[in-house]
BALUMDREN-617621 format. One record per atom (N, C-alpha, C): x negated, y negated, z negated; residue in three letters. Coordinates in steps of 0.02 Angstrom, whole numbers, plus 50000, padded with zeros to 5 digits. Each point is the difference from the previous one (the first is absolute). Layout:
N
<site u="X" v="Y" w="Z" rolum="ALA"/>
...
***
This chain:
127
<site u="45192" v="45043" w="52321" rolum="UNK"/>
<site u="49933" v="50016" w="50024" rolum="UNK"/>
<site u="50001" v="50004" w="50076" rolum="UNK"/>
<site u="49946" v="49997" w="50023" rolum="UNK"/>
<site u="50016" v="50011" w="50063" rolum="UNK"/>
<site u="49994" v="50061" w="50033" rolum="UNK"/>
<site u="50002" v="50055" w="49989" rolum="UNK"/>
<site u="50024" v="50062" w="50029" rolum="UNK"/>
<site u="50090" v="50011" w="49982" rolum="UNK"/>
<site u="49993" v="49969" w="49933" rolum="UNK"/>
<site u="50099" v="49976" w="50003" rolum="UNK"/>
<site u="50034" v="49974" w="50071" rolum="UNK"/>
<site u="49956" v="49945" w="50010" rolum="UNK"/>
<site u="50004" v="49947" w="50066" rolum="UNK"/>
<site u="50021" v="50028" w="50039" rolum="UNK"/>
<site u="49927" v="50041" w="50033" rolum="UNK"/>
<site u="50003" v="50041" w="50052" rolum="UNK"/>
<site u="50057" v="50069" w="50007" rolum="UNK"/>
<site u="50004" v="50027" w="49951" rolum="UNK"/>
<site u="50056" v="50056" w="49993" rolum="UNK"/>
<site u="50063" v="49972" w="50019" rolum="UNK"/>
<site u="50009" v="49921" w="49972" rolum="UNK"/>
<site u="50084" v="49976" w="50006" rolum="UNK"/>
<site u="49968" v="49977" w="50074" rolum="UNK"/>
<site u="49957" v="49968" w="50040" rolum="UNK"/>
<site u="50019" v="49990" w="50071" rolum="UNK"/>
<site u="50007" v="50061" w="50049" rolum="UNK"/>
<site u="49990" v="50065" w="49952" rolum="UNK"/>
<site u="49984" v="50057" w="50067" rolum="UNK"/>
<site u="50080" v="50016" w="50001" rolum="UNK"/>
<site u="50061" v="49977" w="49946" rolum="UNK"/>
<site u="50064" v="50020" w="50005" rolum="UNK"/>
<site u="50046" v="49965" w="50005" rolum="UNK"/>
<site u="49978" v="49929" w="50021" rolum="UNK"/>
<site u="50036" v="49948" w="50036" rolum="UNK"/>
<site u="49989" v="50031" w="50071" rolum="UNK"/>
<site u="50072" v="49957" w="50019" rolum="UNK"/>
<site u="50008" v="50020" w="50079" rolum="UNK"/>
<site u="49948" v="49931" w="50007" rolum="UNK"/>
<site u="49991" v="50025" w="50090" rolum="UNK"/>
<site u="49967" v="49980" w="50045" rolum="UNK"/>
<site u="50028" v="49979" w="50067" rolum="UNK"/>
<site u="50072" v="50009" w="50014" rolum="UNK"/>
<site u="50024" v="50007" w="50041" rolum="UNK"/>
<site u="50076" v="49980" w="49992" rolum="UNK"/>
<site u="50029" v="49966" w="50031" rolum="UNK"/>
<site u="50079" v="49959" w="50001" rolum="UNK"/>
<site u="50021" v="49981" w="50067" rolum="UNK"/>
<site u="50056" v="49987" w="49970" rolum="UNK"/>
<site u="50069" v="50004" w="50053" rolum="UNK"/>
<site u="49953" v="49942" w="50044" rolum="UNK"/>
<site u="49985" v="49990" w="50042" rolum="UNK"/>
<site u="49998" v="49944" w="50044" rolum="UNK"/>
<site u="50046" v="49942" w="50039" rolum="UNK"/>
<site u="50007" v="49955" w="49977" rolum="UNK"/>
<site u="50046" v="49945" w="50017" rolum="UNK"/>
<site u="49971" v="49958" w="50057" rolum="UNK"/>
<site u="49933" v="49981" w="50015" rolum="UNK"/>
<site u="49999" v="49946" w="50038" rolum="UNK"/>
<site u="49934" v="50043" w="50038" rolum="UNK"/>
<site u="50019" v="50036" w="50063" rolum="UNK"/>
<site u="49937" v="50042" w="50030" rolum="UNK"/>
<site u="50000" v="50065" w="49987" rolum="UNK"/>
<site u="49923" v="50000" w="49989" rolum="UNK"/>
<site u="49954" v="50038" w="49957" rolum="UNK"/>
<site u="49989" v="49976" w="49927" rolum="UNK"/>
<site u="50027" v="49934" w="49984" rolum="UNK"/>
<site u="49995" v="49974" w="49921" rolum="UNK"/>
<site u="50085" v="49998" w="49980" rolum="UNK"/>
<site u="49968" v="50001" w="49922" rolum="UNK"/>
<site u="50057" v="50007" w="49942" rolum="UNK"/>
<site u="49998" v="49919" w="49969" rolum="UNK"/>
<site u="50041" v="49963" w="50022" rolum="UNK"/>
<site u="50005" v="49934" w="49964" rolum="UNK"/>
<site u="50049" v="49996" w="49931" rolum="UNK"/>
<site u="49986" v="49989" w="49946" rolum="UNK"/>
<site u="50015" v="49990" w="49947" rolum="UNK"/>
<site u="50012" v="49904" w="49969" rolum="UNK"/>
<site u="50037" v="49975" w="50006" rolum="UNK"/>
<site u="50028" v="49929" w="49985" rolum="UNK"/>
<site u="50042" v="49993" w="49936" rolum="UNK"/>
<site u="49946" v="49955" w="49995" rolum="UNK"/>
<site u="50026" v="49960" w="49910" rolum="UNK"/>
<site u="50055" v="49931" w="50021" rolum="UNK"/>
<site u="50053" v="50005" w="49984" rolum="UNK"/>
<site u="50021" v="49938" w="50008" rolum="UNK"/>
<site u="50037" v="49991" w="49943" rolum="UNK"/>
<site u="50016" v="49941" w="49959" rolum="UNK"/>
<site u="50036" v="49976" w="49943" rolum="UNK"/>
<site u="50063" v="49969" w="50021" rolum="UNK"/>
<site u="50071" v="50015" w="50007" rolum="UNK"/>
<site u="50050" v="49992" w="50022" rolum="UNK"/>
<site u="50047" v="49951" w="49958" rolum="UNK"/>
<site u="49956" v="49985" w="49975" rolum="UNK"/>
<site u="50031" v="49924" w="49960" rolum="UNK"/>
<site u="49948" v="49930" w="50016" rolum="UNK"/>
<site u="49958" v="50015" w="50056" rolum="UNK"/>
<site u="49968" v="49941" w="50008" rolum="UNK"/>
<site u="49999" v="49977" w="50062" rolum="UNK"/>
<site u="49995" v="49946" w="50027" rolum="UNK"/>
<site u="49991" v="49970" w="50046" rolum="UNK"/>
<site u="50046" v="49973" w="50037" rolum="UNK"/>
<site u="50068" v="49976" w="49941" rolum="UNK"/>
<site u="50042" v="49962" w="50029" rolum="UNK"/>
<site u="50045" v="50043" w="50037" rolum="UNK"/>
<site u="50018" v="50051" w="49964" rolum="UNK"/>
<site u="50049" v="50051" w="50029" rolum="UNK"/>
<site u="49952" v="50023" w="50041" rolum="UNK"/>
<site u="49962" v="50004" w="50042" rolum="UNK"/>
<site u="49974" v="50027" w="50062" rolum="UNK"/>
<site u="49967" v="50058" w="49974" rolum="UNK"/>
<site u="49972" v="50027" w="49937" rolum="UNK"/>
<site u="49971" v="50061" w="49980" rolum="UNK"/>
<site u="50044" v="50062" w="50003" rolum="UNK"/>
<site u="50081" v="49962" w="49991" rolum="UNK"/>
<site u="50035" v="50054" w="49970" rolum="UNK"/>
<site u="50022" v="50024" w="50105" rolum="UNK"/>
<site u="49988" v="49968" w="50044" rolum="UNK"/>
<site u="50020" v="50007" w="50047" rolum="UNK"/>
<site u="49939" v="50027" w="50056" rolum="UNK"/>
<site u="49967" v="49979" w="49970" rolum="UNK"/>
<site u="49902" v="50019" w="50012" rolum="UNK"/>
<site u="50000" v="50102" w="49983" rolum="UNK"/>
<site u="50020" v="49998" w="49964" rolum="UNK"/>
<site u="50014" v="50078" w="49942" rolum="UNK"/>
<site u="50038" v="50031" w="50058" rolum="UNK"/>
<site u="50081" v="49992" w="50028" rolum="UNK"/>
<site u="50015" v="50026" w="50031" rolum="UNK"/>
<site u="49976" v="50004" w="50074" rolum="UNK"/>
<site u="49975" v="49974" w="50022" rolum="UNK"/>
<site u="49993" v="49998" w="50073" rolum="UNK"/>
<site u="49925" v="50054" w="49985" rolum="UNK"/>
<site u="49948" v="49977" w="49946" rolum="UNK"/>
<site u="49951" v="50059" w="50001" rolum="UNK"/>
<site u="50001" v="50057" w="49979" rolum="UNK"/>
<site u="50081" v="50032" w="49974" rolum="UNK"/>
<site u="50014" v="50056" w="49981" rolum="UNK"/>
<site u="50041" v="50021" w="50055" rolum="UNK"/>
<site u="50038" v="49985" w="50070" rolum="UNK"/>
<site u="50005" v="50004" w="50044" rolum="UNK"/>
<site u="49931" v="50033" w="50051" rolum="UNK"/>
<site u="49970" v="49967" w="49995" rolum="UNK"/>
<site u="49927" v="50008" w="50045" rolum="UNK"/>
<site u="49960" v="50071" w="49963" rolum="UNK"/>
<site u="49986" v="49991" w="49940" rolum="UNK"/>
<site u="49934" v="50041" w="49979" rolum="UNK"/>
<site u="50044" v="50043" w="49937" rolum="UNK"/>
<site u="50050" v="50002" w="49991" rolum="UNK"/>
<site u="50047" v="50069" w="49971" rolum="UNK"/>
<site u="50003" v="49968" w="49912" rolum="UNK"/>
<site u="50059" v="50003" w="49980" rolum="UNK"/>
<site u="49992" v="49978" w="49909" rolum="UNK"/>
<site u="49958" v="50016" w="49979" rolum="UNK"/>
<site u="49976" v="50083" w="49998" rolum="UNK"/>
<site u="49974" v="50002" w="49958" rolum="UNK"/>
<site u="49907" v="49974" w="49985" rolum="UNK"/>
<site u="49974" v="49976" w="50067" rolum="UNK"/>
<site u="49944" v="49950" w="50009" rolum="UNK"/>
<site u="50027" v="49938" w="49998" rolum="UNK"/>
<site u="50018" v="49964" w="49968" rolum="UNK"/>
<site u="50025" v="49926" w="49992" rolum="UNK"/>
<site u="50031" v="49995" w="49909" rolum="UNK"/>
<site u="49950" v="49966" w="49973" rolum="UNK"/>
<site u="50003" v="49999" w="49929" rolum="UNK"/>
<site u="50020" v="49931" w="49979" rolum="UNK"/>
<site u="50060" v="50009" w="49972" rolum="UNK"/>
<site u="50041" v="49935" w="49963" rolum="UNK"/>
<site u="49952" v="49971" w="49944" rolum="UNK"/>
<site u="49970" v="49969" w="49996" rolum="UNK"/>
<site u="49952" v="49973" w="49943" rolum="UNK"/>
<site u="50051" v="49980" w="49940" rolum="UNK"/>
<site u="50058" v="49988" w="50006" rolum="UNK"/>
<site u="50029" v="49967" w="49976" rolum="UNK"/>
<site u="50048" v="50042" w="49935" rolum="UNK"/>
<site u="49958" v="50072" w="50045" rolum="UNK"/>
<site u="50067" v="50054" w="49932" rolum="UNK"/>
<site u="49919" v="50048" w="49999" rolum="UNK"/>
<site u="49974" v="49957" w="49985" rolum="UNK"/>
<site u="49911" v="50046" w="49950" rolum="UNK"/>
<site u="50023" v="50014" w="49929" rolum="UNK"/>
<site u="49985" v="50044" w="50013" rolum="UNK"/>
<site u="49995" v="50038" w="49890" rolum="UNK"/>
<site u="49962" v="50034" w="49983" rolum="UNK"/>
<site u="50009" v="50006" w="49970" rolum="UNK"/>
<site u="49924" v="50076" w="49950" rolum="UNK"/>
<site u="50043" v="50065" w="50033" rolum="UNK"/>
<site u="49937" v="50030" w="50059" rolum="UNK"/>
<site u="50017" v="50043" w="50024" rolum="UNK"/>
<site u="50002" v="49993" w="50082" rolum="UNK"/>
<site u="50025" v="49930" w="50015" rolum="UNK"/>
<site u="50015" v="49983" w="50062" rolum="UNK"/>
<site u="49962" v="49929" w="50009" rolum="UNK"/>
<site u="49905" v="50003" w="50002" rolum="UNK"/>
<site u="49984" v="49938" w="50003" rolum="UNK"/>
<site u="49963" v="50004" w="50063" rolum="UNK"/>
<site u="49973" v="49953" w="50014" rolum="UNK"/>
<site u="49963" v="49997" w="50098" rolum="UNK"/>
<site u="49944" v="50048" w="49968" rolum="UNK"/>
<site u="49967" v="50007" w="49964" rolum="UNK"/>
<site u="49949" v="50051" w="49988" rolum="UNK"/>
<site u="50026" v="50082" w="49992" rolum="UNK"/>
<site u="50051" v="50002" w="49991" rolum="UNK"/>
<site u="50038" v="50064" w="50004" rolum="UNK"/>
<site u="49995" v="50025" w="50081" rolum="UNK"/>
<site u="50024" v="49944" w="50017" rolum="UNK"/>
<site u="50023" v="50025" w="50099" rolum="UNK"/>
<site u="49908" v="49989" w="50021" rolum="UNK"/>
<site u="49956" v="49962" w="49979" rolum="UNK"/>
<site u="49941" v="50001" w="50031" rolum="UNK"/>
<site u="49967" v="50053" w="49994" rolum="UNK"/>
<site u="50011" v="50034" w="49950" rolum="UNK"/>
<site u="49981" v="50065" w="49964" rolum="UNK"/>
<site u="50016" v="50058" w="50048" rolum="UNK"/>
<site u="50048" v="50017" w="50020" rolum="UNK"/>
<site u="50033" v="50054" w="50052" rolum="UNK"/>
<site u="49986" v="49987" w="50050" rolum="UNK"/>
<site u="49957" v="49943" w="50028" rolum="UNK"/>
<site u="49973" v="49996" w="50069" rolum="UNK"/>
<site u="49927" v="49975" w="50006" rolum="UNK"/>
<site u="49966" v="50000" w="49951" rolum="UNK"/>
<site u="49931" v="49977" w="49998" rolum="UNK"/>
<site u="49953" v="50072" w="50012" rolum="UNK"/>
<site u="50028" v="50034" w="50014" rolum="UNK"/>
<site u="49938" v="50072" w="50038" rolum="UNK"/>
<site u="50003" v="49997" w="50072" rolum="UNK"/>
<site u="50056" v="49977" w="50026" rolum="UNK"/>
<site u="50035" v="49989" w="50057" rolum="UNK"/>
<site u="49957" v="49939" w="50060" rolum="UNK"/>
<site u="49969" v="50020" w="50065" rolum="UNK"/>
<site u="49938" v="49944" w="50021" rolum="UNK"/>
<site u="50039" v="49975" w="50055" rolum="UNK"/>
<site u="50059" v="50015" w="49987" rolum="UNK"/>
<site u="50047" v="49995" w="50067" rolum="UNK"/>
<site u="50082" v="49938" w="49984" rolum="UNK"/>
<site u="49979" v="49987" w="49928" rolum="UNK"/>
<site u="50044" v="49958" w="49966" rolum="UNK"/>
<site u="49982" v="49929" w="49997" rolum="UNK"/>
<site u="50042" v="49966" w="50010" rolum="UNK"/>
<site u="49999" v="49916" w="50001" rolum="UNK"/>
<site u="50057" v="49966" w="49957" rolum="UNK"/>
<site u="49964" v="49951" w="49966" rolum="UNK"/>
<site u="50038" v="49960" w="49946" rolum="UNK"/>
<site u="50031" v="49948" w="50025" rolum="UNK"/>
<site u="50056" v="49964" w="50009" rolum="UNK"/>
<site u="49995" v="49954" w="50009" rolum="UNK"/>
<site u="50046" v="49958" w="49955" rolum="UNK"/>
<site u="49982" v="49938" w="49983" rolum="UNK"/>
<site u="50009" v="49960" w="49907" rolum="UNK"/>
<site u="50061" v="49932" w="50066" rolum="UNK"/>
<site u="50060" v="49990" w="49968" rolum="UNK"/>
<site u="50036" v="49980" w="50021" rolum="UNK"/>
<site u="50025" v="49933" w="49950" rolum="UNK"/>
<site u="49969" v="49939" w="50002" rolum="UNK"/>
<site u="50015" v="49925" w="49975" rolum="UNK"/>
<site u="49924" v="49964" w="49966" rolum="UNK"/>
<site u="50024" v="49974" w="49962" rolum="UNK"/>
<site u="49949" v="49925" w="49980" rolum="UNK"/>
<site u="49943" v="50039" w="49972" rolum="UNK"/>
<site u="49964" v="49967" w="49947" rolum="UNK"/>
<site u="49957" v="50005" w="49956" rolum="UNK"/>
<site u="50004" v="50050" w="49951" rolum="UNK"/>
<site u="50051" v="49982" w="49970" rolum="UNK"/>
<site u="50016" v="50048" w="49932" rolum="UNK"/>
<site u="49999" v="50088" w="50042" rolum="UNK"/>
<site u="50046" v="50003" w="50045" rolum="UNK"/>
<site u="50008" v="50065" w="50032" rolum="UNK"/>
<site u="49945" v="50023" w="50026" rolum="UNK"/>
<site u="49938" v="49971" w="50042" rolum="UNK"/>
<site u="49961" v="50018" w="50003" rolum="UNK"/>
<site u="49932" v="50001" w="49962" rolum="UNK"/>
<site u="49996" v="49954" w="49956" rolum="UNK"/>
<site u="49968" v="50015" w="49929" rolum="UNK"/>
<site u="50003" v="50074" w="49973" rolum="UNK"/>
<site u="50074" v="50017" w="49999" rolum="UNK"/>
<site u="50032" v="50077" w="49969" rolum="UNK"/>
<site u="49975" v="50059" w="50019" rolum="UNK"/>
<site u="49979" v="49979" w="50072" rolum="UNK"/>
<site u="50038" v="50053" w="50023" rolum="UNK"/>
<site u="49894" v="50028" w="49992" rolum="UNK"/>
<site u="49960" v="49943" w="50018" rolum="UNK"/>
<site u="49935" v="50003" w="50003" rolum="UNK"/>
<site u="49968" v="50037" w="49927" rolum="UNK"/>
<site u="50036" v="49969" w="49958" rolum="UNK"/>
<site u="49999" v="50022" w="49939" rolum="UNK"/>
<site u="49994" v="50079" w="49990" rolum="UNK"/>
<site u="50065" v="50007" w="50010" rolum="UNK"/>
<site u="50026" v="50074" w="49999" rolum="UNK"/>
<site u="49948" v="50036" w="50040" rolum="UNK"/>
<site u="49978" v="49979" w="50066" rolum="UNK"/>
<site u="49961" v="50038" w="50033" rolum="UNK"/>
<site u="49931" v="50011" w="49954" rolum="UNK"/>
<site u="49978" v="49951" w="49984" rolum="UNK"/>
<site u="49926" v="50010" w="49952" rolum="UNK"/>
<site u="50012" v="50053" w="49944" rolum="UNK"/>
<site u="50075" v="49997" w="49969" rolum="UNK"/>
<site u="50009" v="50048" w="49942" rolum="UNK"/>
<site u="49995" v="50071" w="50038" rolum="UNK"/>
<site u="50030" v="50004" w="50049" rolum="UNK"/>
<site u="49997" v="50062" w="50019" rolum="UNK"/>
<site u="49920" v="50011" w="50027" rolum="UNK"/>
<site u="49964" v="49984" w="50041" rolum="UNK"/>
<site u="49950" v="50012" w="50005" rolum="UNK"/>
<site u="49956" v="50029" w="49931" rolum="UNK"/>
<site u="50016" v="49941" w="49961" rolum="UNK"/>
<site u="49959" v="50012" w="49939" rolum="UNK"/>
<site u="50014" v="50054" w="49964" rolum="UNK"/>
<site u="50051" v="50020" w="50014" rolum="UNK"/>
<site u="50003" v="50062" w="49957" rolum="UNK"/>
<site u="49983" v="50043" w="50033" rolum="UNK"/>
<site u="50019" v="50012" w="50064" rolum="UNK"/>
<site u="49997" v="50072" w="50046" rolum="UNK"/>
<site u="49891" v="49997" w="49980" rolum="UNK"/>
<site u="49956" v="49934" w="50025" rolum="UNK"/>
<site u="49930" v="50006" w="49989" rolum="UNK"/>
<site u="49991" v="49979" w="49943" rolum="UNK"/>
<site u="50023" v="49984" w="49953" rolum="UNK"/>
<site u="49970" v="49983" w="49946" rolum="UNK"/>
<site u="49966" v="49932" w="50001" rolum="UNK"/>
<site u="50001" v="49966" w="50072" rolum="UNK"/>
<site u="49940" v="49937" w="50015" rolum="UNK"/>
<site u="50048" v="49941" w="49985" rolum="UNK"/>
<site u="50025" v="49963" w="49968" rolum="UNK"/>
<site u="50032" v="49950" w="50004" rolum="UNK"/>
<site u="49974" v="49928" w="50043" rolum="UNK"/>
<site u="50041" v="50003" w="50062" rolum="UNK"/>
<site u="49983" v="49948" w="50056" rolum="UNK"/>
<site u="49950" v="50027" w="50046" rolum="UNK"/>
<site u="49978" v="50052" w="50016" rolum="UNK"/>
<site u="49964" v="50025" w="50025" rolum="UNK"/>
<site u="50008" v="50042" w="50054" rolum="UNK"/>
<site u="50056" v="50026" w="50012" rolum="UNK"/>
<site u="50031" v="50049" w="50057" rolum="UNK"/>
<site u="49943" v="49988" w="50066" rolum="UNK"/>
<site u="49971" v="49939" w="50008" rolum="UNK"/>
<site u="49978" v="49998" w="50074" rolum="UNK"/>
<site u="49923" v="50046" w="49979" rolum="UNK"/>
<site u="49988" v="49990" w="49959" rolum="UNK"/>
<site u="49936" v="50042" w="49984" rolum="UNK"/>
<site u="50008" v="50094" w="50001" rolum="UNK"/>
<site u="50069" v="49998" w="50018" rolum="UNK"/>
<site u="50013" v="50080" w="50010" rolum="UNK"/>
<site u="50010" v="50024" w="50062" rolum="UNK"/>
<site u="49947" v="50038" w="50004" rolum="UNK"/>
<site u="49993" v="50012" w="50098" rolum="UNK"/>
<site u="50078" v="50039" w="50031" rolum="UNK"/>
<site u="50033" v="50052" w="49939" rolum="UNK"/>
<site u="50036" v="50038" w="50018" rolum="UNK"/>
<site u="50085" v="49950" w="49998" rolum="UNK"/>
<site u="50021" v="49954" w="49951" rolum="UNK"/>
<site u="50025" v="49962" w="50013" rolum="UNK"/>
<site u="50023" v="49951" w="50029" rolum="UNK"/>
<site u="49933" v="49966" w="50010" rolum="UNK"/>
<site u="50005" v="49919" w="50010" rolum="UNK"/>
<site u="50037" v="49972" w="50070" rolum="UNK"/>
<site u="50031" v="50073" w="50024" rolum="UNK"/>
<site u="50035" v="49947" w="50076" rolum="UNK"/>
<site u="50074" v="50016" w="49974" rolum="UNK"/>
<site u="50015" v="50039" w="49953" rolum="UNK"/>
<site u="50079" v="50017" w="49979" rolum="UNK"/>
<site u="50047" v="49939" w="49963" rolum="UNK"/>
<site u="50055" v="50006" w="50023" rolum="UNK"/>
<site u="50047" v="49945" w="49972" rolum="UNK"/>
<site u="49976" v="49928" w="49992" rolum="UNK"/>
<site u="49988" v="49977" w="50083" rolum="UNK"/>
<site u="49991" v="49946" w="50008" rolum="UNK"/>
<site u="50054" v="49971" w="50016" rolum="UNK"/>
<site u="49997" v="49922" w="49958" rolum="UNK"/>
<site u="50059" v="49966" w="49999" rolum="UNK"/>
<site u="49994" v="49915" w="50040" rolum="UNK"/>
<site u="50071" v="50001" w="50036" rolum="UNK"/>
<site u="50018" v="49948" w="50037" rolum="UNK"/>
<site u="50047" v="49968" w="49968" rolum="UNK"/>
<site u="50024" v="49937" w="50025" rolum="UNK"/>
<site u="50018" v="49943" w="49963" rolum="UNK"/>
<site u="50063" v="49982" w="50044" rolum="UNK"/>
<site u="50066" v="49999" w="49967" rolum="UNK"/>
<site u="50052" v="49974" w="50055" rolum="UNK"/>
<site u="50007" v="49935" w="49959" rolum="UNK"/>
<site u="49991" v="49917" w="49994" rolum="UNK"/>
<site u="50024" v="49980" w="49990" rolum="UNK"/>
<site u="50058" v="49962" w="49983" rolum="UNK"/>
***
């Protein structure tokens, strides 16, 4: 329901470690793609923005999926996504973002229609 909603966003944090600034960058990269270069892509951005913001797509499970980690930073207006390879990865990762939206509002595809949301966990594209 949505006072459920609202109750679970009032006890999510709002606030994280900061890696890049004043923003918290969070990176999806799949370390089995791109011709070896993901798995080397992975380290150099876990170097920069700390392991534990840099998500191996590649070891996802029930429990540990991009909607899990979008989840712990989607209250957060100070957080940035950024989706690391082709199509499929950023397909995923867009995906995942709509699931999470959709659940936190209930609006499926709709997040921009939410005044209190709609500038959080905007996502960039590393090809």
């Amino acid at each position: 329901s949505a006072r459920d909603r609202e109750s679970s966003s009032r006890r999510q944090s709002t606030s994280h470690h900061r890696n890049a600034g004043k923003y918290t960058v969070i990176a999806f990269v799949n370390s089995t793609s791109g011709g070896g270069k993901g798995k080397e892509l992975l380290k150099t951005l876990q170097s920069l923005l700390g392991d534990e913001c840099v998500i191996d797509l590649h070891s996802c499970g029930p429990g540990h999926m991009p909607e899990d980690t979008l989840l712990q930073y989607a209250f957060d207006p100070l957080v940035r996504i950024l989706a690391c390879g082709g199509d499929g990865t950023c397909g995923w990762i867009y995906s995942s973002l709509d699931n999470v939206w959709s659940s936190i509002l209930g609006m499926k595809g709709r997040v921009h229609l939410s005044d209190q949301y709609k500038d959080h966990l905007p996502l960039a594209i590393m090809p």
